[in-house]
KETI-166703 format. One record per atom (N, C-alpha, C): x, y, z; residue in three letters. Coordinates in steps of 0.02 Angstrom, whole numbers, padded with zeros to 5 digits, always signed. Each point is the difference from the previous one (the first is absolute). Example, Ala and Ser with C-alpha at 12.3 -4.5 7.8 and 13.67 -1.06 7.14 Angstrom:
KETI-166703
+00660-00284+00390ALA/-00045+00059+00000ALA/+00045+00060+00000ALA/-00018+00053-00036SER/+00042+00059+00003SER/-00039+00055+00037SER/
***
This chain:
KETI-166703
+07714-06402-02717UNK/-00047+00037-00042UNK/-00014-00038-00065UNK/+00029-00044-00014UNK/+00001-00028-00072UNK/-00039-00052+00011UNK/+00013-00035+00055UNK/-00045-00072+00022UNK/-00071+00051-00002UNK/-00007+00044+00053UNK/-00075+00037+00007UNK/-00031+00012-00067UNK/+00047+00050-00054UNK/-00031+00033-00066UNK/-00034-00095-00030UNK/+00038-00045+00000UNK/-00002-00068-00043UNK/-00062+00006+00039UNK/-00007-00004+00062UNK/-00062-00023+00011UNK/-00076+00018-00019UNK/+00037+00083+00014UNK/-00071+00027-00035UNK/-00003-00001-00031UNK/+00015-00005-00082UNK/+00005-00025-00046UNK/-00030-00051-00018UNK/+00014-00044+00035UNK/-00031-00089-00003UNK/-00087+00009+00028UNK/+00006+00044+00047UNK/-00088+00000+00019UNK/-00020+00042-00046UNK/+00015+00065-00028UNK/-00032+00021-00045UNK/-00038-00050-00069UNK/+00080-00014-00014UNK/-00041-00048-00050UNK/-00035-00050-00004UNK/-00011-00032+00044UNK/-00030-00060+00042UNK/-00089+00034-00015UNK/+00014+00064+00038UNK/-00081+00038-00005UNK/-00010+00039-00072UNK/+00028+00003-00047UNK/+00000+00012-00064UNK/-00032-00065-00024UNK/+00050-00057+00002UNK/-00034-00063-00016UNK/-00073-00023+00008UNK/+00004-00012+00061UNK/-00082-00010+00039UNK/-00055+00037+00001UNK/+00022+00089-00021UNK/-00080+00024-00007UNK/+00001+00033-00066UNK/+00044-00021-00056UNK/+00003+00028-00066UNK/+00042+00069-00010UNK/-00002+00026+00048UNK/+00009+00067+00016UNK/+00038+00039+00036UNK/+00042+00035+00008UNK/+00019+00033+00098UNK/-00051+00071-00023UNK/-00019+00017+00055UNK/-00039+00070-00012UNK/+00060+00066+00030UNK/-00025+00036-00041UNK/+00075+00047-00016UNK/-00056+00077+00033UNK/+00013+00012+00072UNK/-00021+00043+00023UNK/+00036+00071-00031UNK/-00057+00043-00008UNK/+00005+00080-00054UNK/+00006-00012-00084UNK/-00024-00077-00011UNK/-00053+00005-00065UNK/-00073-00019-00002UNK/-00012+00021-00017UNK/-00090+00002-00017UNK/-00033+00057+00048UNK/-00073-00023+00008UNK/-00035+00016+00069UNK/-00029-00063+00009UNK/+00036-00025+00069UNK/-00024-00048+00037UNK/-00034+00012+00037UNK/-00079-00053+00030UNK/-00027-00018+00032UNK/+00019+00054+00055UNK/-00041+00027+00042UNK/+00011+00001+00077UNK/+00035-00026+00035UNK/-00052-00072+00011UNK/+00050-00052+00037UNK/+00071-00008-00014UNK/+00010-00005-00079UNK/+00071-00001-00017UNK/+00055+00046+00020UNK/-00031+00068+00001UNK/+00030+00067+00002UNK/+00029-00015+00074UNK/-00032-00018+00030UNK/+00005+00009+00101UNK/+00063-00073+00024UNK/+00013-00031-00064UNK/+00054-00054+00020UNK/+00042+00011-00039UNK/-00001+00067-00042UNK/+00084+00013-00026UNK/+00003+00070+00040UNK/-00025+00034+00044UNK/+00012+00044+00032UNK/+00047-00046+00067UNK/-00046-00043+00048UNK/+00037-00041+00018UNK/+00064-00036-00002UNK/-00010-00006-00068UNK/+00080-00041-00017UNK/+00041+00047+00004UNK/-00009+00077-00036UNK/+00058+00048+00021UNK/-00004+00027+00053UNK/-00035+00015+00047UNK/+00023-00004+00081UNK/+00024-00048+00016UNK/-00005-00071+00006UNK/+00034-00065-00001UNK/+00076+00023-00012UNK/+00005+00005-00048UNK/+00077+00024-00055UNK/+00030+00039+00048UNK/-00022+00067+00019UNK/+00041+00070+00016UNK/-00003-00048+00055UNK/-00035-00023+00040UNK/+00017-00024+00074UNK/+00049-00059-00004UNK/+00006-00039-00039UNK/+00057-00058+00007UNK/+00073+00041-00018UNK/-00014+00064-00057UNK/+00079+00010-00018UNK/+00011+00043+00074UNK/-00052+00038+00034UNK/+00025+00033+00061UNK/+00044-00057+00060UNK/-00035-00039-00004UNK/+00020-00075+00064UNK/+00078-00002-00026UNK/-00004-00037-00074UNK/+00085-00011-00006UNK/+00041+00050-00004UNK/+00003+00081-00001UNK/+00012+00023-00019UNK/+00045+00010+00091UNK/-00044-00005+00050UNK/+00006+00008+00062UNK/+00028-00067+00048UNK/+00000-00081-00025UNK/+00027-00028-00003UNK/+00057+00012-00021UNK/+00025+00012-00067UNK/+00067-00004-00021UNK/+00033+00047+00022UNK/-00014+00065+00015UNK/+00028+00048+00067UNK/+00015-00016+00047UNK/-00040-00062+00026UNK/+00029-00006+00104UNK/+00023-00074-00015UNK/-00022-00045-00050UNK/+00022-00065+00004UNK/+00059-00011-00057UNK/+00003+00032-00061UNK/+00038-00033-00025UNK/-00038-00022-00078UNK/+00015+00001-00067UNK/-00008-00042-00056UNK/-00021-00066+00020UNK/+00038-00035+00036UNK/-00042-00065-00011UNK/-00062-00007+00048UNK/-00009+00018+00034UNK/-00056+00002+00064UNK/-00061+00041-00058UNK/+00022+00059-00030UNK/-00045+00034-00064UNK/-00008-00053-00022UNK/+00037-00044-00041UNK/-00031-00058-00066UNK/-00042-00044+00017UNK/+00000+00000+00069UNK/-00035-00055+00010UNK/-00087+00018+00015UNK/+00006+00070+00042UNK/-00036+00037+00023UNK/-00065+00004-00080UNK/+00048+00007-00040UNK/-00024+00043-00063UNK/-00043-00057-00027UNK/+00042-00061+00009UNK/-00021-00080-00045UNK/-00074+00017+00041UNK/+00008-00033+00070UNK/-00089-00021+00029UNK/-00030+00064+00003UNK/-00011+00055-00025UNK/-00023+00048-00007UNK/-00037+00011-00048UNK/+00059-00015-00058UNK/-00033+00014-00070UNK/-00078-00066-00020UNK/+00060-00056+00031UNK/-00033-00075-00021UNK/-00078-00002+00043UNK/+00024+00039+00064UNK/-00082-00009+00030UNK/-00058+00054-00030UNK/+00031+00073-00038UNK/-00054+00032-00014UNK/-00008-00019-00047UNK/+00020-00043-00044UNK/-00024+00002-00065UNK/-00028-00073-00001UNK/-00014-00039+00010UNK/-00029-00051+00039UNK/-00067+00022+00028UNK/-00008+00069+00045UNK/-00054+00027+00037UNK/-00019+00046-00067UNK/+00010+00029-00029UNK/-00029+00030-00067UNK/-00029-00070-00025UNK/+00033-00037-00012UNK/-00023-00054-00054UNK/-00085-00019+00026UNK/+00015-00003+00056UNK/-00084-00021+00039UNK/-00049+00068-00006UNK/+00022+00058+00017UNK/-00057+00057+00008UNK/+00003+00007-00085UNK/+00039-00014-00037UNK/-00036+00020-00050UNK/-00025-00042-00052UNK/-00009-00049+00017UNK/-00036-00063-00013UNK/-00059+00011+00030UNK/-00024+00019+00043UNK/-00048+00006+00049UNK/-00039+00073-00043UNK/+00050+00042-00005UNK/-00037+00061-00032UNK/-00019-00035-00076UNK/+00045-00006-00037UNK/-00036-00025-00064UNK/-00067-00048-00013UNK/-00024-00057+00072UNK/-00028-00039-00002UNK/-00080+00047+00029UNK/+00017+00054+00021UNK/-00048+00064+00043UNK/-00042+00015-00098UNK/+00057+00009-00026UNK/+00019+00056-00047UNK/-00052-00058-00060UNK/+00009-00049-00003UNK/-00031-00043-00047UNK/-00084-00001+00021UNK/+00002-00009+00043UNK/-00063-00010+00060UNK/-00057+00045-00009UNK/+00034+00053-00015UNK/-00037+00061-00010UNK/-00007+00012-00045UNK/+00037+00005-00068UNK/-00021-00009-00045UNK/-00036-00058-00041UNK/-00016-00055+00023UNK/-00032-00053-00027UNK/-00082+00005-00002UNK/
***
């Protein structure tokens, strides 16, 4: 869990770095587009903590950590693209 938290950690700030910003879903009023990829991300969320939650029941803590690592690392990776994609919608339209 500590290697995982470091990690997310390290991509967060990575995407803090690179787009000035992290966007902090339930401040402001965002975009549409925006709105529909932090709804996403928390279905994303409740569905990855359901997986490990059901992993670490039949498999075990470590079969969870690992479960949890390419889980977390692939949705947030797949956020990184849809909402790049929405913001680039989101500029588009307003220009």
């Amino acid at each position: 869990m500590v290697v995982l938290s470091a990690g997310v950690g390290a991509l967060l700030g990575w995407l803090t770095r690179r787009y000035g910003a992290l966007p902090m879903p339930g401040r402001g009023t965002p975009p549409p587009e925006i709105r529909r990829e932090y709804r996403h991300y928390a279905v994303g969320a409740v569905a990855i903590a359901g997986v490990v939650a059901v992993v670490m029941w039949s498999a075990g803590v470590p079969a969870a950590a690992v479960t949890a690592f390419v889980l977390v690392t692939g949705g947030l990776s797949l956020y990184q693209v849809r909402y790049e994609r929405a913001a680039a919608t989101v500029r588009e339209r307003l220009a």
